[in-house]
Structures are given as C-alpha cells and as structure tokens.
N, C-alpha and C positions, 0 to 999 in steps of 0.2 A: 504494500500500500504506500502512498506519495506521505513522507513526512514533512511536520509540519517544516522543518528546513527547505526542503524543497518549495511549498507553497508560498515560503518568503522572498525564493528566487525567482519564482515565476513574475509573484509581486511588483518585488524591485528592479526587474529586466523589464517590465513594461514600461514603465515608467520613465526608465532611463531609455527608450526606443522609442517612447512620445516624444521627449524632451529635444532628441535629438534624432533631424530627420533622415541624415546621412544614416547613420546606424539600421532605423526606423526603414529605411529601404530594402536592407538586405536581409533584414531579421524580425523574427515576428512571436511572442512569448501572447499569444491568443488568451481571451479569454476563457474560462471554463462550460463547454457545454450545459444548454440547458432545453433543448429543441425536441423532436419524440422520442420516447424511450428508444434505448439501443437498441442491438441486435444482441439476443442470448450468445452466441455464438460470439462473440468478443470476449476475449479472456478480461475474468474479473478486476487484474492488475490497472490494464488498459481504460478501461471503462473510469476506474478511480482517478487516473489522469488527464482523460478526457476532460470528467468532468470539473476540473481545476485549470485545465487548460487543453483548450481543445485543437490538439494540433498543436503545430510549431515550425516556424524557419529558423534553423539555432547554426546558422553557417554553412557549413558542410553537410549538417544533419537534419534533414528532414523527417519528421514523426509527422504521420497522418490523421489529419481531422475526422470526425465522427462520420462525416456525407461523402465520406472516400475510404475511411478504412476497411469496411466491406466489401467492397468492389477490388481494394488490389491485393486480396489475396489468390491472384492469380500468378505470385512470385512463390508460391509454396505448392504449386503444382507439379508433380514429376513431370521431369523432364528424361527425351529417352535419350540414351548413352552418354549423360552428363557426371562426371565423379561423385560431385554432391547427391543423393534424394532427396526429394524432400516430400512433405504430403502435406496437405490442409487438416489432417487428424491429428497434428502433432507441434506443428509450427504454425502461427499467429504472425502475418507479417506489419510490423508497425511501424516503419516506414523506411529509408535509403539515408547510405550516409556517400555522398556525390552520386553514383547512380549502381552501389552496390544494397540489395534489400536486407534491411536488421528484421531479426525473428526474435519471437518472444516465444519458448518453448513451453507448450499449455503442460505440462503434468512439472514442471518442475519452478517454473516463471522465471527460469534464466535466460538471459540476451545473446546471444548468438548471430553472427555475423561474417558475412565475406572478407578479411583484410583485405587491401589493398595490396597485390602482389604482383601489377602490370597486363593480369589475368582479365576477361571480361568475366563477370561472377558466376553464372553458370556454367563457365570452361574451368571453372577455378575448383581444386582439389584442399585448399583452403578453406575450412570451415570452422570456427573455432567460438568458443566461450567469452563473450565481454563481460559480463559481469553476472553473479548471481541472483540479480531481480531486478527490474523496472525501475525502484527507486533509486539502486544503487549503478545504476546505467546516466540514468538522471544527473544523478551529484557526482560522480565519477567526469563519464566522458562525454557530458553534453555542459554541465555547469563546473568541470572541476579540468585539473590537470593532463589527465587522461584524451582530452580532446585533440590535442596534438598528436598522442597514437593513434588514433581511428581519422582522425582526417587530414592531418600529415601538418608543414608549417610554413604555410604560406603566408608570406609577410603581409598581401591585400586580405587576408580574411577577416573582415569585421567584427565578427562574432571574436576572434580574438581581444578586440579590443573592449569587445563588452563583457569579457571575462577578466580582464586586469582594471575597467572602472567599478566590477562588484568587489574587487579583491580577491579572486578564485585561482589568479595566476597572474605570478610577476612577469 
C-alpha cells in the first residue's frame, strides 16, 4: 500500500510542477482518481495508487492512469519465440520506463522490469526484480536515488531536477 511518505511526494511534486512550468511540461505527479469504480482485475497495490494519484509523467517513467491501465495490458501477452513469457495471469503491466513495460507481479506485488540492455524488451533475455512492492518502486526509483539505475543519467532529464528541488538526490 502507498505510504503516507509517498502521499507527501506526490503532494509536494505537484506543487512544485504548478509552480514551475518548465518542469510542469515534462512531468506530471496527477491527481488521485476519483471517476467509476475500477476494474476488479487491477491488482489491489495499483488501485491504492491510482487513487492518490492517478497516473504519472515522472521523467523517464511512465505509470499509467486509471482510462488506460486496462487496455495496455497487452504488454503481458505471450509472445511467441520471445526469451521472456509473460501472461496477463501473472503480470499486471503498470506502465514503461522510456519504452520498456514495468510489471507489477499479482501473487507476490513485486516490480519487475526490462533493464535497459540496448535490447528492444521483448528481444530482451533480461528480466529482473526492481523492487519488492509498489510502494517501494515509488520511493526507490521513481522518487529516490535509484532512478538513475532504471532510466540511466541524462543530464536534460527534468525529472532529475525535481528530484534534487525535493531533496531525494544531490
């Protein structure tokens, strides 16, 4: 579940993305669904984030709003003679980080994901653990230090710099 630390970054990342429109362009800290109930089939974790914020541009990472997270579970579809499998019974896709898709693994609610190996992702033999849950994907590599491993360190990436005006990273 989104701890309240997390609800404070959402918070204070909006605010600081009104304030400033540069920023405000490239990134987008949404607020918390509140529209028709979901869809059962969205894993529990998900839903609790939605609804604190629904969606997100966090730089490099895109996490998908409530009116689209259903429809792109077409990135958790087997693919045939791909290294990876994957199936919609197992993996929850909740959204790309540049245009590789993050899974949210329904029986355990660990994050999981493509690196970046020069690989396009379903050519890619690459599949690995980012973090142990949702929340901890959150404060980790979308609000923490971490984000420079999963989206690499581009000196134009904005989101970088809304992470050194929270204090997340020098």
């Amino acid at each position: 579940m989104i701890s309240r630390e997390l609800e404070e970054l959402f918070a204070t990342a909006r605010s600081l993305l009104a304030d400033d429109f540069d920023l405000g362009m490239m990134n987008d800290v949404r607020g918390g669904y509140s529209g028709r109930p979901l869809s059962s089939d969205i894993p529990a974790d998900y839903v609790d984030f939605l609804i604190r914020a629904d969606g997100g541009i966090f730089g490099s990472v895109v996490l998908f709003e409530a009116k689209v997270v259903v429809d792109s579970q077409f990135y958790a579809d087997p693919r045939e003679g791909t290294p990876v499998q994957l199936n919609r019974t197992q993996w929850f896709c909740i959204g790309k980080i540049n245009e590789d898709p993050i899974f949210l693994h329904r029986a355990t609610d660990e994050v999981w994901g493509f690196p970046d190996t020069g690989v396009i992702w379903w050519q890619s033999e690459a599949f690995e653990k980012f973090t142990d849950d949702l929340n901890g994907f959150l404060l980790e590599k979308v609000f923490g230090g971490g984000y420079r491993e999963i989206a690499g360190e581009d000196p134009d990436d904005s989101w970088l710099t809304v992470l050194r005006q929270l204090d997340r990273i020098s």
